[in-house]
C-alpha positions as CSV (number, residue, x, y, z in Angstrom):
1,X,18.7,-24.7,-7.0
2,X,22.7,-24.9,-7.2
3,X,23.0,-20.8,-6.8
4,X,21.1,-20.9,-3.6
5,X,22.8,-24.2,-2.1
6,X,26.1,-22.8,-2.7
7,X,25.7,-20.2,0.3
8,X,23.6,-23.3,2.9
9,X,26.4,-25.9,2.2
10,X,24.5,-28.0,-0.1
11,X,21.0,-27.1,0.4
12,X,18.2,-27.2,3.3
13,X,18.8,-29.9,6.0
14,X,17.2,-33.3,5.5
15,X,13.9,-33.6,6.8
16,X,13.5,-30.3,7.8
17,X,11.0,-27.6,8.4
18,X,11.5,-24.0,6.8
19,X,8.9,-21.5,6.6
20,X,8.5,-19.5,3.0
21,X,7.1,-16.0,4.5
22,X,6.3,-13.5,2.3
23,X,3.2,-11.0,0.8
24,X,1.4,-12.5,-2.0
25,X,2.5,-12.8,-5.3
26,X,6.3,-12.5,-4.3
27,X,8.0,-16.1,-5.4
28,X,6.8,-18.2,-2.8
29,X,5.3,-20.7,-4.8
30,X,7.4,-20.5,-7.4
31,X,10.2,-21.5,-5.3
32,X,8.2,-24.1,-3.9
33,X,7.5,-25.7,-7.0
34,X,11.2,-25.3,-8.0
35,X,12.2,-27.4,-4.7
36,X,9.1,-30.1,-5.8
37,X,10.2,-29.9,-9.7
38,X,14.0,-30.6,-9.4
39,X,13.7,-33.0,-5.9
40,X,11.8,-35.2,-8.7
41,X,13.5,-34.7,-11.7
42,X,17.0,-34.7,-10.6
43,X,17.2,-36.7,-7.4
44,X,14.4,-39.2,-7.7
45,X,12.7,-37.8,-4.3
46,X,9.4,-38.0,-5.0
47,X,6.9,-34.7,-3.6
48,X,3.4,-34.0,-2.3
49,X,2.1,-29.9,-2.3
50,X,-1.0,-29.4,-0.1
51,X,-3.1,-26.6,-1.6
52,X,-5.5,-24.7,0.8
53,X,-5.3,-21.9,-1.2
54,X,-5.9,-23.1,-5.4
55,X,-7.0,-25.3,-7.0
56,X,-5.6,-28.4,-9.0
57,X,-6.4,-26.9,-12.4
58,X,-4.7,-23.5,-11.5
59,X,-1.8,-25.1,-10.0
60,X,-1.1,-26.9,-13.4
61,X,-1.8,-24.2,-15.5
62,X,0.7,-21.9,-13.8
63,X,3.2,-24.4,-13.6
64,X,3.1,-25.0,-17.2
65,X,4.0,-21.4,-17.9
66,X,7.5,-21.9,-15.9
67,X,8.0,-25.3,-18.0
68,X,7.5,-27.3,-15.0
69,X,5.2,-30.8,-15.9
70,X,3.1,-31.6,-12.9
71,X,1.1,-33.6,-15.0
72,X,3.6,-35.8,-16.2
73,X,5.2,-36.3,-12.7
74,X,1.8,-37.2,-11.3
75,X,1.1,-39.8,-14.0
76,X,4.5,-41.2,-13.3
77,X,3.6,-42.0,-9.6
78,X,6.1,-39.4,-8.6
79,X,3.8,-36.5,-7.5
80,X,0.6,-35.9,-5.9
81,X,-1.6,-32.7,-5.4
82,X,-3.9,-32.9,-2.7
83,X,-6.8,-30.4,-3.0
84,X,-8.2,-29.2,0.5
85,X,-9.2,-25.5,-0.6
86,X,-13.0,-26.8,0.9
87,X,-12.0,-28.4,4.2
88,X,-13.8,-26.4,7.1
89,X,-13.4,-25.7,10.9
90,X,-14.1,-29.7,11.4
91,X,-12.7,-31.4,9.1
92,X,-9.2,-30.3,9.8
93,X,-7.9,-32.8,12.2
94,X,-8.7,-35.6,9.2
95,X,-7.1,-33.3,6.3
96,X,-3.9,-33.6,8.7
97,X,-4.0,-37.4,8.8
98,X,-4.6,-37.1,4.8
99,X,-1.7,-35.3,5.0
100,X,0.5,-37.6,6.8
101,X,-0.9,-40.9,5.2
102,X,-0.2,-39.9,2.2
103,X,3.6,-39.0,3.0
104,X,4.0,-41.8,4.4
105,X,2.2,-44.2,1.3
106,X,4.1,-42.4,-1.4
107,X,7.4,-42.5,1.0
108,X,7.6,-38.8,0.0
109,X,11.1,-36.9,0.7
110,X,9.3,-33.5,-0.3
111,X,6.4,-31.6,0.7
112,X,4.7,-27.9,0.4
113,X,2.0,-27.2,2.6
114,X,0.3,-24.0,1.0
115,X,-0.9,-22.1,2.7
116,X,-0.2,-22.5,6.1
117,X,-1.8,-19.0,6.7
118,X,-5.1,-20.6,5.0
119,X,-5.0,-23.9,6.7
120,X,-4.5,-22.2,10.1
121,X,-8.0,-20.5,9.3
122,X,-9.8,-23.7,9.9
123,X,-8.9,-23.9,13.4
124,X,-11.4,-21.9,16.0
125,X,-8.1,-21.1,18.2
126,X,-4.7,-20.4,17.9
127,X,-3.1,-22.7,20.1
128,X,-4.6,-25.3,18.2
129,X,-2.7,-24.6,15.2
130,X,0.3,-24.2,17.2
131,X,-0.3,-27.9,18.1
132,X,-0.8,-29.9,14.9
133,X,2.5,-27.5,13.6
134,X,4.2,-28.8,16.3
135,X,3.5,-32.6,16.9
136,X,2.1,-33.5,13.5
137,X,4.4,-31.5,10.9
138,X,7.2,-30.5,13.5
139,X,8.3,-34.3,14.8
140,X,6.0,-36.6,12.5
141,X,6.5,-35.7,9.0
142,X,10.3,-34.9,10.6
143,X,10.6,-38.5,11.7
144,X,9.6,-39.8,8.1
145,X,12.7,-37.9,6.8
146,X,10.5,-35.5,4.9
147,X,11.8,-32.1,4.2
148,X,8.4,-29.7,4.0
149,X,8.0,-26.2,3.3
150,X,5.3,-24.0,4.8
151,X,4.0,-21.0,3.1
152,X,3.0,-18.5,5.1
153,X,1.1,-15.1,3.9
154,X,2.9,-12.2,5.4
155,X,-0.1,-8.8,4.7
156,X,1.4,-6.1,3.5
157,X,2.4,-3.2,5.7
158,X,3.1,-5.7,8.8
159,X,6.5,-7.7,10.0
160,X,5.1,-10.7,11.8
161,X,5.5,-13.6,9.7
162,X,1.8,-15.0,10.0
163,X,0.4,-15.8,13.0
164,X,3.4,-15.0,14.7
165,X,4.2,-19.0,15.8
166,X,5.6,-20.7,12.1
167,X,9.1,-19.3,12.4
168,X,9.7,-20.8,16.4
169,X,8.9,-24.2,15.2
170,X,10.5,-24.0,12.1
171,X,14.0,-25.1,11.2
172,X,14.4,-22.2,8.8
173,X,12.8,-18.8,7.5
174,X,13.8,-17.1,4.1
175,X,11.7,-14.2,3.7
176,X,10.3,-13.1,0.1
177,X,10.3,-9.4,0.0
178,X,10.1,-7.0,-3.0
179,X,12.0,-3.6,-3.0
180,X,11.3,-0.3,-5.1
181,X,14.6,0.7,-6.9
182,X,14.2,3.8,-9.6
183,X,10.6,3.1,-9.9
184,X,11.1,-0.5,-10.6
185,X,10.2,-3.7,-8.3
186,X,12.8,-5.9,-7.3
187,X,12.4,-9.7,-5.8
188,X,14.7,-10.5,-2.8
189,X,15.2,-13.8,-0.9
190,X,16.2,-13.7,2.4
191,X,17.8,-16.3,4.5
192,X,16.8,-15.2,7.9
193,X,17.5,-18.8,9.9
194,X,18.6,-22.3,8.9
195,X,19.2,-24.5,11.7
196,X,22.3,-26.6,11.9
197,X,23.4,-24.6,8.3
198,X,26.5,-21.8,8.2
199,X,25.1,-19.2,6.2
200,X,27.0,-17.0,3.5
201,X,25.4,-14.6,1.8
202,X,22.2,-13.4,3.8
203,X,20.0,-12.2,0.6
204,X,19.3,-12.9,-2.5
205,X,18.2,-11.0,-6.1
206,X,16.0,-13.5,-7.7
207,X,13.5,-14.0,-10.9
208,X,10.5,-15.0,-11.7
209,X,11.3,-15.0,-15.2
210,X,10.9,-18.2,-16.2
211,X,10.3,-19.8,-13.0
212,X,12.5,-19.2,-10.1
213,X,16.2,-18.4,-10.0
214,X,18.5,-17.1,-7.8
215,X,21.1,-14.9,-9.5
216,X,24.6,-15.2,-9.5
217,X,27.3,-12.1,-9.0
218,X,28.9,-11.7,-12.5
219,X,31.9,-13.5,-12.5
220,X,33.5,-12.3,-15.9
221,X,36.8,-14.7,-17.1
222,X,39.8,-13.4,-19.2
223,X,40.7,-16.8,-20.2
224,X,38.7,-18.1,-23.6
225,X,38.8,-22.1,-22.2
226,X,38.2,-22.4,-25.7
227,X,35.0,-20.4,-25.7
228,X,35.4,-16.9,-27.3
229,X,32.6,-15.1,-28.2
230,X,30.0,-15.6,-30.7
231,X,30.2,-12.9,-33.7
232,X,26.7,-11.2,-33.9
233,X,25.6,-10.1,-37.2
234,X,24.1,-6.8,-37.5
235,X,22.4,-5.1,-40.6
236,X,22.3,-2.1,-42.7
237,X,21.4,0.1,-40.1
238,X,22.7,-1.4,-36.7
239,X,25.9,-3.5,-35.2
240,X,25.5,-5.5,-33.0
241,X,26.4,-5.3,-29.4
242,X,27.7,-9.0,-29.1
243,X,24.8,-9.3,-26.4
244,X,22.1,-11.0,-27.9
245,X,19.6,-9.4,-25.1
246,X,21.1,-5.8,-25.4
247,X,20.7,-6.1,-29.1
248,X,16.6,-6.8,-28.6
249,X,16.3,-4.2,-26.6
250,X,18.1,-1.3,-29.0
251,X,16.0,-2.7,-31.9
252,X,19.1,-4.6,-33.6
253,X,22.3,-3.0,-31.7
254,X,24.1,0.1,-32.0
255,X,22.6,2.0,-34.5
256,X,24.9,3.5,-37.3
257,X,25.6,7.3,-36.6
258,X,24.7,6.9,-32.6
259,X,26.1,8.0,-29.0
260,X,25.4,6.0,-26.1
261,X,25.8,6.3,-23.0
262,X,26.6,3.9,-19.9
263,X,25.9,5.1,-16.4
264,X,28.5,3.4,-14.6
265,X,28.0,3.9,-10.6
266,X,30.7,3.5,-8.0
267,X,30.3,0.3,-6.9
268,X,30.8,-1.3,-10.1
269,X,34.7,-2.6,-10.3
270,X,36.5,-2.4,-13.2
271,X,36.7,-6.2,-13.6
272,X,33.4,-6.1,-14.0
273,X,33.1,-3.2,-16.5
274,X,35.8,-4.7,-18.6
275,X,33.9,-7.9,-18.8
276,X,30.9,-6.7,-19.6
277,X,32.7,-4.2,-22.3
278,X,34.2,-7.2,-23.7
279,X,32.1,-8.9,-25.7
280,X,31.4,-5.5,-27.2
281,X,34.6,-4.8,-28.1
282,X,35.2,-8.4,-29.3
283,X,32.4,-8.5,-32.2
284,X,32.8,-5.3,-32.9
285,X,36.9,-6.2,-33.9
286,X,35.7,-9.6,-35.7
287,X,32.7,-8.3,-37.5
288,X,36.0,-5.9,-39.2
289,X,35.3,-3.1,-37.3
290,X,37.9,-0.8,-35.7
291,X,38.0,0.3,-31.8
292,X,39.2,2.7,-30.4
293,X,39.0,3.4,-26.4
294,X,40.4,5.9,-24.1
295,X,39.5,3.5,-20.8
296,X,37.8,4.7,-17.3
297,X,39.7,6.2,-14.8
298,X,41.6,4.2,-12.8
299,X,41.4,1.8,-15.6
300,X,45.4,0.9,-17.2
301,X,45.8,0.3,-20.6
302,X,47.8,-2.7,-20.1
303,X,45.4,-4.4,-18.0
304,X,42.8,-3.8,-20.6
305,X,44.9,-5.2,-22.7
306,X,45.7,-8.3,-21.5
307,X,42.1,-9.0,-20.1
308,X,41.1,-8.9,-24.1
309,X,44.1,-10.6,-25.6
310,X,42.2,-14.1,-25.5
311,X,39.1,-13.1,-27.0
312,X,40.6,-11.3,-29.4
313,X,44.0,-12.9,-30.4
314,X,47.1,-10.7,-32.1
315,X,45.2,-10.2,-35.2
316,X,42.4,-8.9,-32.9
317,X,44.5,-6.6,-30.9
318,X,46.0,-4.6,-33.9
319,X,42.4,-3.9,-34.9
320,X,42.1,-2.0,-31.0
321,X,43.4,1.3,-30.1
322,X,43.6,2.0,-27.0
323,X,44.5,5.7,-26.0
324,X,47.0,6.0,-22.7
325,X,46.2,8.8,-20.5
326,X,48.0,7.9,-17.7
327,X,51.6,9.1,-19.2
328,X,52.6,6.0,-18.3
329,X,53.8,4.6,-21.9
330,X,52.3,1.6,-22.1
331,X,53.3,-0.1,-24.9
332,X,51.1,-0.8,-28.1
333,X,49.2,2.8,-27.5
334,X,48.4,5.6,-28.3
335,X,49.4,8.1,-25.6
336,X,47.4,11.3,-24.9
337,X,49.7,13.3,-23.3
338,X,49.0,17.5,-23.9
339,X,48.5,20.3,-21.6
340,X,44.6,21.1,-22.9
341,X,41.8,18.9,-23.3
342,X,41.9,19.5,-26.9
343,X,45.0,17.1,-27.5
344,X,42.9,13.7,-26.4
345,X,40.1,15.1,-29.1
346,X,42.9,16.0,-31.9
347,X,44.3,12.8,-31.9
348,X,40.9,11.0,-31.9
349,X,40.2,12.5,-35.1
350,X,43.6,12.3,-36.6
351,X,43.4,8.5,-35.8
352,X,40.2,7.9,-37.0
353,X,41.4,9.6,-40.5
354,X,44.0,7.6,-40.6
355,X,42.6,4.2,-40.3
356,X,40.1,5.0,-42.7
357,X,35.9,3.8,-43.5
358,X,34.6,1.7,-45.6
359,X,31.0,0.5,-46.1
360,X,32.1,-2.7,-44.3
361,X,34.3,-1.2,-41.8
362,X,33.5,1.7,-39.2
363,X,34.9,2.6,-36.1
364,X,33.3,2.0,-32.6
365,X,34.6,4.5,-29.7
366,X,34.3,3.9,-26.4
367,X,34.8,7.2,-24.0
368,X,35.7,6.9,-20.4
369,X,34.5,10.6,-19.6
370,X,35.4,10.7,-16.0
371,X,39.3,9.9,-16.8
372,X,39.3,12.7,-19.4
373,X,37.4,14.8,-16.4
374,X,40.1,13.8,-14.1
375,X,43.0,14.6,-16.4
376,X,41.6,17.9,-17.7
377,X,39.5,19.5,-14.5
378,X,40.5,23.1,-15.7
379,X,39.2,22.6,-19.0
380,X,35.6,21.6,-18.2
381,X,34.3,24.0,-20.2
382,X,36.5,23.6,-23.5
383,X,35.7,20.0,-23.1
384,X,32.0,20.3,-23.0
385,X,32.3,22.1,-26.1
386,X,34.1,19.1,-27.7
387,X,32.1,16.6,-26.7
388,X,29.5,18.4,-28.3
389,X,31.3,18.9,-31.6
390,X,32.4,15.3,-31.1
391,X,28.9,13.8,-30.7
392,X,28.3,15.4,-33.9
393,X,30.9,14.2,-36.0
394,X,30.3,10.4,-35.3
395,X,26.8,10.8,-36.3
396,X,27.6,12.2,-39.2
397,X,30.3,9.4,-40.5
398,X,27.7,6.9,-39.5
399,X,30.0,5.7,-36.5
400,X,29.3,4.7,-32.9
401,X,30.4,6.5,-29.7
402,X,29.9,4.4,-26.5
403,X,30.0,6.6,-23.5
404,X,31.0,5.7,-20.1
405,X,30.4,8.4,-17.0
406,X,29.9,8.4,-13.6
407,X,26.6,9.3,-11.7
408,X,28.9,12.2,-10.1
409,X,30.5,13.3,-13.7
410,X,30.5,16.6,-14.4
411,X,29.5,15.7,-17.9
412,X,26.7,13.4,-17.4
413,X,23.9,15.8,-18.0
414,X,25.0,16.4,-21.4
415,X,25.9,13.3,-22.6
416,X,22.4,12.1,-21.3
417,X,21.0,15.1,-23.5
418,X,23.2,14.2,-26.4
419,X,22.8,10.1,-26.2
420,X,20.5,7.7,-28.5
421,X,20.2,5.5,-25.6
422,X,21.5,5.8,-21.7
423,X,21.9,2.7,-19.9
424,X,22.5,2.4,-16.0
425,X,24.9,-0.5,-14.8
426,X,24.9,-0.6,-10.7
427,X,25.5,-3.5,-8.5
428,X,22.4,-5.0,-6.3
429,X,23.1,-7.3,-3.4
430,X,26.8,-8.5,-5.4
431,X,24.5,-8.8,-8.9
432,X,25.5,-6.7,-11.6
433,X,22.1,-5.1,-13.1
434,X,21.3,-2.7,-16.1
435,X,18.4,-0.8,-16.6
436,X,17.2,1.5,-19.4
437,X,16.7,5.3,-19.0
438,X,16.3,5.7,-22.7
439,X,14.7,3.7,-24.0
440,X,12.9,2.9,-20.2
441,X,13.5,-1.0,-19.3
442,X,13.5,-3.1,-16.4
443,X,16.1,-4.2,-14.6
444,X,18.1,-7.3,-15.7
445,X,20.7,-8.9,-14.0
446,X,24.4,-9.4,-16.0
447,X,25.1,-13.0,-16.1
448,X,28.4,-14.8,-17.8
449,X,28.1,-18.2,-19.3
450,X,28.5,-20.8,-22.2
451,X,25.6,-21.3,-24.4
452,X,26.4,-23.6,-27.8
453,X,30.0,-23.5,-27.3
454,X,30.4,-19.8,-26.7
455,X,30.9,-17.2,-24.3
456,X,27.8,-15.3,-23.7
457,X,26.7,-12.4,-21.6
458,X,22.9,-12.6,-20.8
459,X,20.4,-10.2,-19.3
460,X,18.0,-11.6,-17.3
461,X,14.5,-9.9,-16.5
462,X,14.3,-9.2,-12.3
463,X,11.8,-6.1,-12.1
């Protein structure tokens, strides 16, 4: 799991033991299986996971559903599944030999014992259990260079981490937890102790979807390497976004004739605004469309610029108009200077007249409402009035208005009102997240990559 090793320099110590503590159903076994999965595939360490809590069949079945082949591994000689889910008060002490024996036969480098919170059941007193963690699991499975994971069920409502006696012997805890945010559950790792290991970050957003993953911050790039973005198509009644995700979730993209809105809190930076902004403004300029953008506050034009000229290209760049409110002068724009708010709004529509529609071509606006709110305070009113009108017009020429605003923008409320879909961006433990308010959504994570050659911004599923 490369994101996660990054912050334990390389990954959990060698023969160690690290206790998984969490309720149930919050990732434990998936990232169990993960650690089994990819010790096997990728490194050639063959693994052993202990069930005293499901069976064989289950085990498989659920696997299967992340796209992780037990089966095959276990045909291969690489994997084994021992099933104690029946062993009782007195048959414990043999199930540990089992246990050992058949480290030490298959010359295992990876084991899950789950759960230890089940298996800890079978023995009539505590102190007991404290015993065979600590001689048999602590210092012989240690000695055999075996790195082993113990789940342990943490009820809900309570802090101690099982019995109370896992996380002394341990190596390491990371803690699964899940979090309430706007009505929506969130998964988070935690990295409470690692013995011997310098820890970075302390915790973790993760999915489920699609077996376990830690996610990464979103670390947008201004340099192509080659890889611009891929051109979405859209169709007769939508454009595309230029994110693939975004577009299932709007039904097909922007629709012709609509206002949307982006809820952009605070501790969002503009780097990563503008990177998530810029594969919309990128398809939007090679599917033939023109865009025009008065940027965020704080936001220059120049900057802009130059964080889009690779992805975009000269041709590109003469096809984007972006509006300087600053009064700085920035070359290659538009500038918005005026003593009322209804100079930025005249010149929108003179420019939008002037470059023109065709059935082919539109235009795509993007709004940055709280640097029009910080330029033209005195004029709150006036402007609500021509946002209003504005709104209007673009739905009637069949264009789209992107919105961005602030959580503390005056203007939020009716541009929420007024939208055809409102959209959330925040950050969550250093991962940039979006979630619908209309239409309602989960969260999903903001992650930059290369998929077949290209540039891609993906949303992946975390609530």
């Amino acid at each position: 799991m490369p994101e996660l090793d990054n912050v334990i320099e390389g990954g959990l110590p060698k023969g160690s033991l690290v206790l998984l503590a969490g309720t149930p159903g919050s990732g434990k076994t998936a990232f169990a299986a993960r650690f089994l999965f990819e010790g096997t595939t990728k490194f050639g360490e063959k693994g052993i996971y202990v069930s005293f809590a499901e069976g064989r069949d289950a085990f498989f079945m659920e696997m299967e559903r992340y796209g992780l082949d037990f089966k095959k591994l276990e045909q291969e000689g690489k994997f084994i599944f021992l099933d104690l889910m029946t062993v009782k008060s007195e048959g414990i002490s043999a199930a540990t030999q089992v246990i050992v024996d058949t480290v030490t036969d298959l010359n295992a480098s990876r084991l899950v014992i789950d759960s230890f919170s089940a298996m800890a059941q079978a023995f009539p007193q505590v102190i007991e259990a404290r015993s065979i963690l600590h001689t048999i699991l602590g210092k012989i499975i240690r000695q055999a260079g075996c790195t082993t994971l113990l789940i342990s069920e943490v009820p809900v409502g309570t802090s101690r981490l099982g019995l109370g006696i896992e996380e002394f012997v341990a190596d390491g805890v990371l803690r699964f937890s899940q979090r309430e945010v706007g009505g929506r559950i969130l998964r988070i790792l935690g990295i409470h102790k690692l013995r011997g290991t310098k820890i970075g970050k302390r915790e973790h957003l993760f999915t489920l979807d699609n077996g376990f993953r830690v996610l990464k911050s979103f670390e947008p790039t201004t340099a192509n390497d080659g890889h611009n973005f891929e051109t979405l198509k859209g169709d007769s009644s939508h454009r595309s976004t230029g994110i693939r995700d975004l577009d299932t979730i709007l039904g097909g993209g922007f629709r012709r004739g609509s206002h949307n809105l982006f809820e952009v809190s605070e501790d969002v930076s503009l780097e990563a605004l503008t990177g998530f902004l810029a594969p919309i403004i990128s398809n939007a300029v090679k599917a033939g469309d023109q865009v025009i953008c008065i940027p965020v506050d704080g936001m220059f034009p120049e900057e802009l610029q130059s964080s889009l000229k690779n992805h975009l290209g000269a041709e590109g760049l003469a096809a984007f108009h972006i509006f300087d409110i600053t009064g700085r002068g920035a070359p290659n724009t538009v500038n918005l200077g005026g003593a009322t708010v209804l100079q930025p709004f005249d010149t929108f529509w003179k420019t939008c007249r002037r470059l023109g529609r065709t059935p082919s071509r539109g235009i795509l606006s993007i709004f940055g409402f709280d640097s029009l709110e910080s330029r033209f305070a005195k004029d709150l009113q006036a402007m609500q009035g021509l946002i209003s009108e504005t709104i209007a017009k673009v739905r009637n020429a069949g264009d789209i208005l992107v919105s961005i605003a602030r959580p503390f923008s005056n203007t939020l409320r009716q541009l929420s009102c007024a939208s055809d879909s409102h959209f959330k961006l925040t950050e969550y433990d250093g991962v940039l997240c979006l979630s619908g308010v209309k239409p309602r959504t989960d969260y999903y994570g903001i992650a930059a990559g290369i998929s077949q050659n290209h540039q891609e911004i993906g949303l992946v599923q975390v609530s």
